[in-house]
C-alpha positions in Angstrom: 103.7 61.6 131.6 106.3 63.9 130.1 105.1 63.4 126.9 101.8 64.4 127.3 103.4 67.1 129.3 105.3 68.5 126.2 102.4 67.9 124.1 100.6 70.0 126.1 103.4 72.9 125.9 102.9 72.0 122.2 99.8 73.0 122.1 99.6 75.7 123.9 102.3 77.6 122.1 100.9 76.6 118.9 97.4 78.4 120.2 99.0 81.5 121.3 100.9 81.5 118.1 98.0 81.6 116.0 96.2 84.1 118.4 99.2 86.4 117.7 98.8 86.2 113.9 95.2 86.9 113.7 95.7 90.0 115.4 96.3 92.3 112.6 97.5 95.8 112.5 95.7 98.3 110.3 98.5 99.9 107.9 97.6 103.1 106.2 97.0 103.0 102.8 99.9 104.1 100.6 100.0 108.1 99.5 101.1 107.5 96.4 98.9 105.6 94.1 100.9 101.8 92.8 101.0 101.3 89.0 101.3 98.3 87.0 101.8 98.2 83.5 100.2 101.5 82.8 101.4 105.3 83.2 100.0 108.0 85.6 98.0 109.9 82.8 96.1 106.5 81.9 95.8 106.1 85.3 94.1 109.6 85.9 91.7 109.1 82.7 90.8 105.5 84.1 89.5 107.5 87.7 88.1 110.3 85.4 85.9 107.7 83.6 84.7 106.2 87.1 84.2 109.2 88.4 82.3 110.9 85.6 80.1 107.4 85.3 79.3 108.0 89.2 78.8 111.3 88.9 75.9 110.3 86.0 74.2 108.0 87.6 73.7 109.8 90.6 72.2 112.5 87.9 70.1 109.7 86.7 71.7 110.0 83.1 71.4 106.6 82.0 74.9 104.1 81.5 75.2 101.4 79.5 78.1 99.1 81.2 77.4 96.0 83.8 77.6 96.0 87.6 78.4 92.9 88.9 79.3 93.0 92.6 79.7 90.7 95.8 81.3 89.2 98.9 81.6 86.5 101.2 77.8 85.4 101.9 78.4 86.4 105.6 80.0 89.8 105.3 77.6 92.9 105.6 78.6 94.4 101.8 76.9 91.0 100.2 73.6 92.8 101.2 74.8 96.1 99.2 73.8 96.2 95.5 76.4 96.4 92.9 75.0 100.2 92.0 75.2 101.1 95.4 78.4 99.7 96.0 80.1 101.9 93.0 78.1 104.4 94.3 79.8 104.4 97.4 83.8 104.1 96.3 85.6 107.5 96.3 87.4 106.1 93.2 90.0 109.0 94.2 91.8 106.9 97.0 92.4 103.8 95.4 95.5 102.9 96.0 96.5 100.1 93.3 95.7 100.2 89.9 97.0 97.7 87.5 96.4 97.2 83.1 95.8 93.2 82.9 97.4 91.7 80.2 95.2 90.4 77.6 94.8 88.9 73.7 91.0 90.7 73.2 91.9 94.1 71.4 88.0 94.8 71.8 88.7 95.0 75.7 91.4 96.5 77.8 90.7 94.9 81.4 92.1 96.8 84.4 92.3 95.6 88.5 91.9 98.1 91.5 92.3 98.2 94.4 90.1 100.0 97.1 90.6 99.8 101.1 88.8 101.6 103.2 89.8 100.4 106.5 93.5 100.5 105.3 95.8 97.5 104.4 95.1 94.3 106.1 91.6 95.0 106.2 88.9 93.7 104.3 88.7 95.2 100.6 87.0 96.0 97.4 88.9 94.7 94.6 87.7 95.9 91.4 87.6 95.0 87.8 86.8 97.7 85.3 87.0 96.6 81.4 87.1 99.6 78.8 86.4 98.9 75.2 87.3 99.9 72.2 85.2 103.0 71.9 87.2 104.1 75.6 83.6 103.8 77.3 83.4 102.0 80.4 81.6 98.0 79.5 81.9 96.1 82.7 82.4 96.8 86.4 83.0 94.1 88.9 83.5 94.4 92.8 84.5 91.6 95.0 84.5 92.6 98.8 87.4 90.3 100.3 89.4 89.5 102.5 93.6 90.3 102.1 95.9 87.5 100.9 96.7 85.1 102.8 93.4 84.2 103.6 
């Protein structure tokens, strides 16, 4: 009997344990915007660049680069269109920006990093690759979840 007496303590604490890490605060996102492997002034061009192309297609100017965009099947933003969703980023509060290594001289990749519910929350993680010419080619938004998953 006292085993199954301690397993059941087991159990329980275990459950109340995991109950306590799924209960996440919401941390405000950071004031100052992170870098990685890239100075501010590239940094401010980059947002420049996304902003100018938003500011376009809302004028109905036509744009030449991809949107690919997406989430989990079940979250709400995997109904959103990928125009709608770059649409809807105020590319002026991401908070992470990062230059991704690469061999392709043809395309500079760069990662972002959007939350609009603040860190810990659910997240737009963005790819934006810039060729050659400096234009804008691709675009791609994954609504996720924070690491660990």
């Amino acid at each position: 009997m006292r085993g199954w007496h301690a397993l059941f303590v087991a159990c329980l604490s275990v459950q109340c344990a995991i109950g306590w890490a799924e209960t996440t605060t919401i941390l405000p996102v950071p004031t100052t915007r992170q870098l990685r492997g890239l100075g501010a002034e590239e940094a401010t061009a980059l947002i420049a660049k996304l902003k100018n192309a938003q500011r376009q297609l809302k004028a109905g100017e036509f744009q030449s680069f991809e949107f690919l965009a997406g989430s989990i099947a079940s979250y709400d933003k995997a109904k959103v269109s990928p125009r709608d969703a770059f649409l809807q980023v105020p590319f002026e509060k991401v908070w992470n920006i990062e230059r991704v290594r690469t061999d392709n001289r043809l395309w500079q990749p760069y990662r972002l990093a959007y939350a609009p519910n603040g860190l810990g929350q659910l997240y737009w993680e963005i790819e934006v690759v810039v060729g050659i010419n400096g234009n804008i080619q691709r675009v791609l938004m994954i609504y996720k979840p924070p690491a660990p998953f």
